[in-house]
C-alpha positions as CSV (number, residue, x, y, z in Angstrom):
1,X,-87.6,-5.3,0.3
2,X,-88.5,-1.7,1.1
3,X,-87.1,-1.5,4.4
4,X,-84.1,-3.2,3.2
5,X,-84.1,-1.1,0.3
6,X,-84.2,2.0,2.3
7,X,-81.4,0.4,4.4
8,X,-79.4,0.1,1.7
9,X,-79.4,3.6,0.5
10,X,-78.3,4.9,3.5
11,X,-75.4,2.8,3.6
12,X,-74.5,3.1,-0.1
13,X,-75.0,7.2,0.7
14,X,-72.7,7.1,3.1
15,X,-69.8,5.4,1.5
16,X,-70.1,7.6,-1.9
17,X,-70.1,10.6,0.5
18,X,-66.9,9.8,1.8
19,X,-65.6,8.9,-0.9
20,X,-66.5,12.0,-3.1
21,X,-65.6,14.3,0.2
22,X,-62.1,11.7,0.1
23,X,-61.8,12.7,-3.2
24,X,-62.3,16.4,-2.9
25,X,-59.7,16.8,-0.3
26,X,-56.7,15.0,-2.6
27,X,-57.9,17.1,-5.2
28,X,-56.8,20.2,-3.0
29,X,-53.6,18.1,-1.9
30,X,-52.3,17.5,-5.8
31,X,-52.8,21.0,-6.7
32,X,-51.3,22.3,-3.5
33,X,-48.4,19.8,-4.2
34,X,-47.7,21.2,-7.5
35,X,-48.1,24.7,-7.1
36,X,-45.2,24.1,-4.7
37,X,-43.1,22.4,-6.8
38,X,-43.2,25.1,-9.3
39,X,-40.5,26.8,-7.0
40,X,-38.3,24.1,-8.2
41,X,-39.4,23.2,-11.6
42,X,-36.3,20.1,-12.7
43,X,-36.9,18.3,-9.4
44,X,-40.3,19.5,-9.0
45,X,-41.4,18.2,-12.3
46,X,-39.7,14.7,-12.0
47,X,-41.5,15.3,-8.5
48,X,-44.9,15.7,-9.8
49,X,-44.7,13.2,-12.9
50,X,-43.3,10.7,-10.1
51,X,-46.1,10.9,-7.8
52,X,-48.5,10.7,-10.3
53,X,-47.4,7.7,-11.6
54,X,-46.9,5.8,-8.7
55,X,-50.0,6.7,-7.5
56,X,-51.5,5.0,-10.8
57,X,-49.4,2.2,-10.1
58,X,-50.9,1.4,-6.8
59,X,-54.2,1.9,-7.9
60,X,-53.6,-0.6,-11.1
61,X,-51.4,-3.3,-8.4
62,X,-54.8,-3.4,-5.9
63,X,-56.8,-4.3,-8.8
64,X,-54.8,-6.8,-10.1
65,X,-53.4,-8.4,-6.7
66,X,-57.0,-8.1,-4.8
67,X,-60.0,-7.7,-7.0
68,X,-59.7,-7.8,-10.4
69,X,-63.4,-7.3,-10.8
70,X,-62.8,-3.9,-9.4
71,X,-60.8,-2.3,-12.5
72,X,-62.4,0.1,-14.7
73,X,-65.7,1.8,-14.3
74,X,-67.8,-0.9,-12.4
75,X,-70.8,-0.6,-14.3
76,X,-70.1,-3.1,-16.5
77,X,-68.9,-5.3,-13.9
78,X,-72.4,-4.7,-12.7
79,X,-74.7,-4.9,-15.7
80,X,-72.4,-8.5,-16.6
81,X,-73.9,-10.0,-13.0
82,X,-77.2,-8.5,-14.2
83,X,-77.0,-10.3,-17.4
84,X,-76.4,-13.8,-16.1
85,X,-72.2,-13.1,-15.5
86,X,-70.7,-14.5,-12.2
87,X,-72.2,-12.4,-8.9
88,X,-69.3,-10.5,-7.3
89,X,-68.1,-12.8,-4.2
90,X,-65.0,-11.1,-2.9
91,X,-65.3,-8.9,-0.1
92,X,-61.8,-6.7,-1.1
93,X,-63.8,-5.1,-4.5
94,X,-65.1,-2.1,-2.0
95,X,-61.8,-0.9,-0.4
96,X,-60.1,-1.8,-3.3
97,X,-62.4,0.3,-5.2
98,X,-62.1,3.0,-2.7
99,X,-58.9,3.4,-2.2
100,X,-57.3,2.7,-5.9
101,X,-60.4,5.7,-7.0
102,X,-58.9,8.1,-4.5
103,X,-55.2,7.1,-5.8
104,X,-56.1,7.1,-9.2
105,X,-58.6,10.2,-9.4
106,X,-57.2,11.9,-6.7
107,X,-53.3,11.3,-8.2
108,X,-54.9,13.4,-11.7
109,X,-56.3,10.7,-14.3
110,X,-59.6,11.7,-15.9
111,X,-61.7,9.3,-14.4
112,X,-65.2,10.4,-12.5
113,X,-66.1,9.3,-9.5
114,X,-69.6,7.7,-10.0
115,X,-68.2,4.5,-11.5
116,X,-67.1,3.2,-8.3
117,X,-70.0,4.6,-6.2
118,X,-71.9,2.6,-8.1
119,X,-70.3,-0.7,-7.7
120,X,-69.8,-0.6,-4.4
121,X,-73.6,0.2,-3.9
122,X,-74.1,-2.5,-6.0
123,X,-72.0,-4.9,-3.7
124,X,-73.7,-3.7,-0.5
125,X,-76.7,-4.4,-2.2
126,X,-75.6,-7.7,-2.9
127,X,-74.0,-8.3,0.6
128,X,-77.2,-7.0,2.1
129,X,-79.8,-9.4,-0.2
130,X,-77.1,-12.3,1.2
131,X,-77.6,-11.0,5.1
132,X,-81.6,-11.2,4.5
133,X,-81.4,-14.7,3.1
134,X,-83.3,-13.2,-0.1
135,X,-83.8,-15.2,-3.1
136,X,-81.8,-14.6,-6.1
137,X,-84.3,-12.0,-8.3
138,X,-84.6,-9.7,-4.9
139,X,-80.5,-9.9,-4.4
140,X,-80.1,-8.8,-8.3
141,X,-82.9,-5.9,-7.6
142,X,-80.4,-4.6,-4.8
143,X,-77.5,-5.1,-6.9
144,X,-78.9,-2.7,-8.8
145,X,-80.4,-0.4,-6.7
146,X,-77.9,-0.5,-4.9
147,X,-75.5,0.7,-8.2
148,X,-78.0,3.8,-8.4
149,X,-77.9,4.8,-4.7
150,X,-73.9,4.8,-5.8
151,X,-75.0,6.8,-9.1
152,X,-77.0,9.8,-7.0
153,X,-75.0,10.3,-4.6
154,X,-71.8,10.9,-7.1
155,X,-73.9,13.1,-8.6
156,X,-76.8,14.5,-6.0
157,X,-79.2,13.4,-8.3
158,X,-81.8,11.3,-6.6
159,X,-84.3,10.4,-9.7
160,X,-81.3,9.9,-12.5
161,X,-80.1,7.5,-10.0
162,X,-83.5,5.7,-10.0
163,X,-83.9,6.1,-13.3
164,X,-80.1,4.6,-14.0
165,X,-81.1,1.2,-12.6
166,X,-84.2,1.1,-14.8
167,X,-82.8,2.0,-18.7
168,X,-79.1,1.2,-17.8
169,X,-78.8,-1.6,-15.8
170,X,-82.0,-3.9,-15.8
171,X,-83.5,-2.2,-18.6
172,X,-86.8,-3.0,-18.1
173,X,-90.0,-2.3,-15.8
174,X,-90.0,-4.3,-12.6
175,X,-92.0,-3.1,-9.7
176,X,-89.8,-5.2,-7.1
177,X,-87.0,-3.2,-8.8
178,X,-88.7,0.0,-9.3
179,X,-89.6,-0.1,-5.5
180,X,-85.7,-0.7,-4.7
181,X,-84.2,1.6,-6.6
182,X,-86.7,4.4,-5.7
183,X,-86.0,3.2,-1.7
184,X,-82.3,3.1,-2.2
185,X,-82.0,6.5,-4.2
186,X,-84.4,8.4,-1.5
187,X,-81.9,6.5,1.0
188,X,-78.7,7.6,0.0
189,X,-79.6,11.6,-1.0
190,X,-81.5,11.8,2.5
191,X,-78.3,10.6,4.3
192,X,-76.1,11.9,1.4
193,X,-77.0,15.9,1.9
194,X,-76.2,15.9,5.5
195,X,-72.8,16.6,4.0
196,X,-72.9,17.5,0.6
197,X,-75.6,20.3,1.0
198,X,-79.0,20.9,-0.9
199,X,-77.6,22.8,-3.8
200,X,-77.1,20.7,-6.8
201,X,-73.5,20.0,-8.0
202,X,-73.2,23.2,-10.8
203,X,-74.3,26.8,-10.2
204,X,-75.8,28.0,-13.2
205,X,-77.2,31.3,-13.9
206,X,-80.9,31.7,-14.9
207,X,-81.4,30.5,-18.5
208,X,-85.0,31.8,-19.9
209,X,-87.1,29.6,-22.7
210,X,-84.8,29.8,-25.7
211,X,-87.2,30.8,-28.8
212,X,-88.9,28.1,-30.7
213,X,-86.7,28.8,-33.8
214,X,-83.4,28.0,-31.8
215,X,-84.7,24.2,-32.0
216,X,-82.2,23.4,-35.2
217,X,-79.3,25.2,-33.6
218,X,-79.8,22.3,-30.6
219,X,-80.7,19.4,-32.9
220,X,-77.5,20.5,-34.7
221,X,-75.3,20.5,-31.5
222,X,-77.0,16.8,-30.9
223,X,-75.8,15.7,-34.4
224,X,-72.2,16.9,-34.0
225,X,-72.3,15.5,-30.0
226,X,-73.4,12.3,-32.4
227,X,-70.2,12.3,-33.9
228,X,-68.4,13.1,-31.2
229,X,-70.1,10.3,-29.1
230,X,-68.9,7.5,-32.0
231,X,-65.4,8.8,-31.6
232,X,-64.9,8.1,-28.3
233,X,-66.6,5.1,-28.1
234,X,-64.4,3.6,-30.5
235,X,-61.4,5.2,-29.3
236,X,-62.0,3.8,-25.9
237,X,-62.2,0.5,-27.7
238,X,-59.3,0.6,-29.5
239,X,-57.3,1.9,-26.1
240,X,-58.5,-1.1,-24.3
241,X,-57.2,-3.4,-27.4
242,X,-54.1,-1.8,-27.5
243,X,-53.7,-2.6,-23.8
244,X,-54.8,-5.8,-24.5
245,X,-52.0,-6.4,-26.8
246,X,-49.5,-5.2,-24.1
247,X,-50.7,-8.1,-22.2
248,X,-46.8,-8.9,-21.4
249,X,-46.2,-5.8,-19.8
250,X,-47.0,-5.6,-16.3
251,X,-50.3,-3.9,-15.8
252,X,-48.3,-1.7,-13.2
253,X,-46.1,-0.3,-15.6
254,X,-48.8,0.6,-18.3
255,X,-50.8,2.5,-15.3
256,X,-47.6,4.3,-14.3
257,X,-47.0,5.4,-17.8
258,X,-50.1,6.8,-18.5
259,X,-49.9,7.9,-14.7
260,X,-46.6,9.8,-15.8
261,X,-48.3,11.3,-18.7
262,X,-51.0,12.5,-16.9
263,X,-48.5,14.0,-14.4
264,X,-47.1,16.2,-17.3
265,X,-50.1,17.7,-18.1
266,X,-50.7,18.5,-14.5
267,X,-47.5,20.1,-14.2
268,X,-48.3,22.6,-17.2
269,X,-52.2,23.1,-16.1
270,X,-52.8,21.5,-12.5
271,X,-56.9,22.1,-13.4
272,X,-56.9,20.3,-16.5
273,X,-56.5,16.7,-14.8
274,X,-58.6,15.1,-12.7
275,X,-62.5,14.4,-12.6
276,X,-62.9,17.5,-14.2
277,X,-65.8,19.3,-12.2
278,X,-64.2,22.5,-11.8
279,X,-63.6,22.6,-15.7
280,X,-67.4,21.9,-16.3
281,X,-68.7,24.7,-13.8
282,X,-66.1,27.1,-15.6
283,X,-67.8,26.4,-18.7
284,X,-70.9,26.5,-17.0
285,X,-70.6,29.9,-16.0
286,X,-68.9,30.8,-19.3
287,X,-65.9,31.8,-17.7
288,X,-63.3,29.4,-19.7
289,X,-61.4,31.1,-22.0
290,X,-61.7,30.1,-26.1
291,X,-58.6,30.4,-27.5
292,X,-57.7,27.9,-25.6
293,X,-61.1,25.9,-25.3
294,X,-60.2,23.6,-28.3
295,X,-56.7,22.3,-27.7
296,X,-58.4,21.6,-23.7
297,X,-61.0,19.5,-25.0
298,X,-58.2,17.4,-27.4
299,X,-56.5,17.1,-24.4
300,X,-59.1,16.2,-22.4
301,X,-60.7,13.5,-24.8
302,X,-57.3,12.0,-25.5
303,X,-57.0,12.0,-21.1
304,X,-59.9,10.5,-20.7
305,X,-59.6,7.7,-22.9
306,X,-56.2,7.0,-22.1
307,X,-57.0,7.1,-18.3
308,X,-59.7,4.5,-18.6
309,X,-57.6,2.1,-20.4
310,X,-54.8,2.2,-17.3
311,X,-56.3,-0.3,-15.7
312,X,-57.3,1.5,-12.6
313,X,-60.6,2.0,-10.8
314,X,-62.8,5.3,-12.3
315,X,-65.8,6.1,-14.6
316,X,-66.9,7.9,-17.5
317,X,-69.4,10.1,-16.7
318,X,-67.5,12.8,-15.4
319,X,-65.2,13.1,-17.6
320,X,-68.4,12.7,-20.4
321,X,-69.7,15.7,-18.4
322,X,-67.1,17.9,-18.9
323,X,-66.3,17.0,-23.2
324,X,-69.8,17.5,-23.3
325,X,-70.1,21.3,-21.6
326,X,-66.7,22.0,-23.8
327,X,-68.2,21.2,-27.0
328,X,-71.7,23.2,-26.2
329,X,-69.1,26.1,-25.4
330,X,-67.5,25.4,-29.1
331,X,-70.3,25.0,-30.8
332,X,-71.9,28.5,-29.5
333,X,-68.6,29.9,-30.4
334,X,-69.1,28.7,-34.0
335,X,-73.0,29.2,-34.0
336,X,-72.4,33.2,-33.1
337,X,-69.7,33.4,-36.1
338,X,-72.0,32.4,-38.2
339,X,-75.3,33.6,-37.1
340,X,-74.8,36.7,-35.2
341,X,-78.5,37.6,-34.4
342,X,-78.8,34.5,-32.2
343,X,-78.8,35.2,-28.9
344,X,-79.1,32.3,-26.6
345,X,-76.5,32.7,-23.9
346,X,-73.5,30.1,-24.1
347,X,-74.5,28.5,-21.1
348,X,-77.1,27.4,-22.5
349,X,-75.2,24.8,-25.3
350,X,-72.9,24.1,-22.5
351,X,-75.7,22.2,-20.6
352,X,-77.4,20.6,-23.8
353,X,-73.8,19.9,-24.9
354,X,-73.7,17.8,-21.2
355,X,-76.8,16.3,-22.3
356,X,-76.3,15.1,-25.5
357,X,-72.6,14.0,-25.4
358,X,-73.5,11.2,-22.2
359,X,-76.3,10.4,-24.3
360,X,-74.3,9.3,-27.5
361,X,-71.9,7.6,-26.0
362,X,-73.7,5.7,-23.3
363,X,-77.2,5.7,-25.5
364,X,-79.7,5.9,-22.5
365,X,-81.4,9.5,-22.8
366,X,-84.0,9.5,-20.1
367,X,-80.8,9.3,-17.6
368,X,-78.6,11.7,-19.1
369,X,-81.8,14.2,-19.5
370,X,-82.7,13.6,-16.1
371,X,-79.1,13.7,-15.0
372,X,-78.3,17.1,-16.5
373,X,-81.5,18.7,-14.9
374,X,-80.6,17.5,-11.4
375,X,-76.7,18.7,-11.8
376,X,-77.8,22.4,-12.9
377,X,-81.2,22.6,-11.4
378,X,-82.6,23.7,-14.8
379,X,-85.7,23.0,-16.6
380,X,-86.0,25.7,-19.0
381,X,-83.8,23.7,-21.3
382,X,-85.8,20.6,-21.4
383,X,-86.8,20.8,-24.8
384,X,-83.8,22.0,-26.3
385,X,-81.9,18.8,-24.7
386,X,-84.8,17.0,-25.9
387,X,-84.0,18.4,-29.5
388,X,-80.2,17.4,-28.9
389,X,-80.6,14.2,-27.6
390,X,-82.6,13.2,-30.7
391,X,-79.4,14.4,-32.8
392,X,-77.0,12.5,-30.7
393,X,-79.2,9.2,-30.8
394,X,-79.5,9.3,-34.6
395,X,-76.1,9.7,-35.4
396,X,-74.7,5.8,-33.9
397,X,-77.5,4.3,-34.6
398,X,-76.9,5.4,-38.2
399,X,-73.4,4.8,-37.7
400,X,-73.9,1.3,-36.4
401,X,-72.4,2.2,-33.5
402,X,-73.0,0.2,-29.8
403,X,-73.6,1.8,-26.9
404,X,-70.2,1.7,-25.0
405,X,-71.6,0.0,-21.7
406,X,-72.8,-2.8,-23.8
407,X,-69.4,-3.5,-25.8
408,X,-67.5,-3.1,-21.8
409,X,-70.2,-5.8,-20.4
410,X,-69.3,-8.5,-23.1
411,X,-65.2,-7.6,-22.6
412,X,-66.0,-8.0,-18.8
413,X,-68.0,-11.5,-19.6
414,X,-65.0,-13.0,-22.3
415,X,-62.0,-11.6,-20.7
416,X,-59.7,-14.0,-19.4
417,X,-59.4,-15.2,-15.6
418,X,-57.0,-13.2,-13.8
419,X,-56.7,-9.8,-15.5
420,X,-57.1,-6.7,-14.6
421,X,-60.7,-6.1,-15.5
422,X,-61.9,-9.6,-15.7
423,X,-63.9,-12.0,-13.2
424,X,-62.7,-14.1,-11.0
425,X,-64.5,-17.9,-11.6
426,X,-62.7,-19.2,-8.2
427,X,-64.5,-17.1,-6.7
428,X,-67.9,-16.8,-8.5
429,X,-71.3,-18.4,-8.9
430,X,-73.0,-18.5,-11.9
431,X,-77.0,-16.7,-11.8
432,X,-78.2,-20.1,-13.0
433,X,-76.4,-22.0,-10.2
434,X,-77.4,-19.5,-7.7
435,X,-81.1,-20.4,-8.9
436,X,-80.9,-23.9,-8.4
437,X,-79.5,-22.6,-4.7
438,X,-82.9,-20.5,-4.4
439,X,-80.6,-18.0,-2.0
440,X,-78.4,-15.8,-3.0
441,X,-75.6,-16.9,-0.2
């Protein structure tokens, strides 16, 4: 298990690398694209919205025609097989993955790109435990690790991936797991930053201990994150049942709608689509502008859930990444209106805001914590996130609100065979019959 485990990472390093690098470089190609068609703007917009939607519509017609398991984020696909769903059996969920992220992120829909590193580590994982002849518990710990190897490279964040496998997906303490997803993390970042570099993923500027009475101005950002947090889940719910209800409309057609929405914003602000890193390091490093910092973040909430309900392969925490450093930025804004003598640097509500914003939608707080650390290399703003992330916990628990991974396992688990995000029974085994089988082949 450790040497497989270690095996593992490396392989499920290299295929998030090239497909964040992949990503990166039709990132440059959209903007390029558009910032030529500006010298035509008619036929360049048509041009622009065109592209974009088509793009989308590729993306959503690989899913449905090849691997319907690979719509969506992938995580709950994932944490369904983890749960006793069907284990993924067909082989097209990794290029489908690949290739319908890099048309759908790449084409401008505010998707992130750890959603689909993580399910295609999880499916090496799985392929390798198959290989090894492995019985089934050791296949579902490489599933997993496997999924967190995804999860640090997206991110260069070795010990959030770890740490992903144990809250998120299994969540529980298993040694045989624990040893996994620790080989598979190390794994993937040691092959990972022969091409992505040491640094992690955010420059941020040094950020001293904020003073002990700043601790309600945090605990007030988590509370409003809290909010926040309940919003989106339940829009995101709503957007998939709306979808739902379009059930007679091609899938196609409802990707390249929101495809051709997505294009319109691109063609007014090319850096407001997409995964959205370069928006969070502006915020980061406080240079995004506030007059127009609230109408972004509308239109980057209403992008992101919209995006995830095309039907099309991409994640959530990217995007969560970037609300989250918007709404620290707003929330200083406010917080220095009000009380002028505090002087905690904006940055600074920008990273908790990170923080706190993942954690109250996804509600698994030693992973975001960890997460936003590794992204910033910070740790002067430990407590503050800690102060925060109690905020954005109480609110939906309060609330009654789910976590949103746990409402997208049990649509993965009743969906019906043959759509875009459901599971494919042809194809599938049962965990129970794979037990009575002893191997996971």
């Amino acid at each position: 298990m450790a040497l497989v485990s270690v095996a593992l990472g490396v392989g499920s390093g290299l295929l998030a690398t090239a497909f964040r690098l992949t990503l990166l470089s039709a990132d440059g190609i959209r903007t390029q694209w558009i910032v030529a068609a500006k010298g035509r703007p008619l036929v360049g917009f048509v041009l622009v919205v065109g592209l974009v939607a088509t793009a989308a519509m590729i993306a959503a017609w690989l899913v449905r025609r090849f691997a319907p398991t690979a719509g969506g984020s992938g995580i709950p696909q994932v944490e369904a097989a983890l749960a006793g769903g069907p284990l993924p059996q067909t082989a097209a969920v990794v290029p489908v993955k690949f290739i319908g992220g890099v048309l759908a992120i790449g084409g401008g829909l505010a998707l992130g790109r750890e959603g689909p590193s993580v399910q295609m580590g999880a499916q090496l994982g799985l392929w390798l435990g198959k290989w090894f002849r492995m019985d089934i518990s050791d296949c579902r710990a490489l599933l997993a690790a496997g999924g967190g190897a995804g999860l640090a490279t997206a991110f260069n964040a070795p010990i959030a991936g770890a740490v992903f496998v144990l809250e998120e997906l299994v969540r529980r303490f298993d040694p045989r797991t624990a040893l996994a997803a620790l080989g598979a993390s190390a794994g993937a970042i040691a092959a990972a930053r022969w091409f992505l570099g040491q640094a992690p993923d955010f420059a941020l500027s040094a950020i001293s201990f904020p003073s002990p009475g700043t601790g309600f101005l945090f605990f007030g950002l988590g509370l409003v994150a809290g909010v926040a947090g309940v919003l989106y889940n339940r829009g995101l719910l709503v957007g998939l049942r709306l979808a739902d209800a379009c059930h007679r409309v091609p899938v196609e057609l409802r990707a390249a709608f929101i495809g051709g929405l997505v294009g319109a914003v691109a063609w007014l602000a090319p850096d407001w689509v997409g995964g959205g890193d370069p928006l969070t390091q502006r915020a980061l490093s406080g240079q995004q502008a506030l007059t127009v910092l609230p109408v972004l973040f509308v239109v980057r909430f209403v992008l992101s859930l919209g995006s995830y309900c095309a039907g099309t392969p991409g994640g959530l925490f990217a995007p969560l990444l970037v609300l989250g450093a918007q709404l620290g930025l707003l929330y200083s804004a406010v917080g220095q209106w009000l009380l002028p003598s505090v002087t905690t640097p904006s940055s600074a509500f920008a990273v908790v805001g990170m923080a706190a914003l993942f954690v109250a939608v996804v509600r698994a707080p030693a992973t975001g914590i960890i997460l936003v650390t590794e992204l910033t290399g910070n740790v002067t703003l430990l407590l503050p996130i800690l102060a925060a992330c109690f905020g954005a916990m109480l609110i939906p628990l309060l609330s009654g609100d789910r976590p949103i991974y746990d409402s997208l396992r049990e649509r993965v688990l009743r969906v019906a065979p043959g759509t875009d995000t459901g599971v494919e029974p042809d194809h599938s085994r049962t965990i129970a019959q794979e037990v009575q089988r002893h191997r996971c082949r």
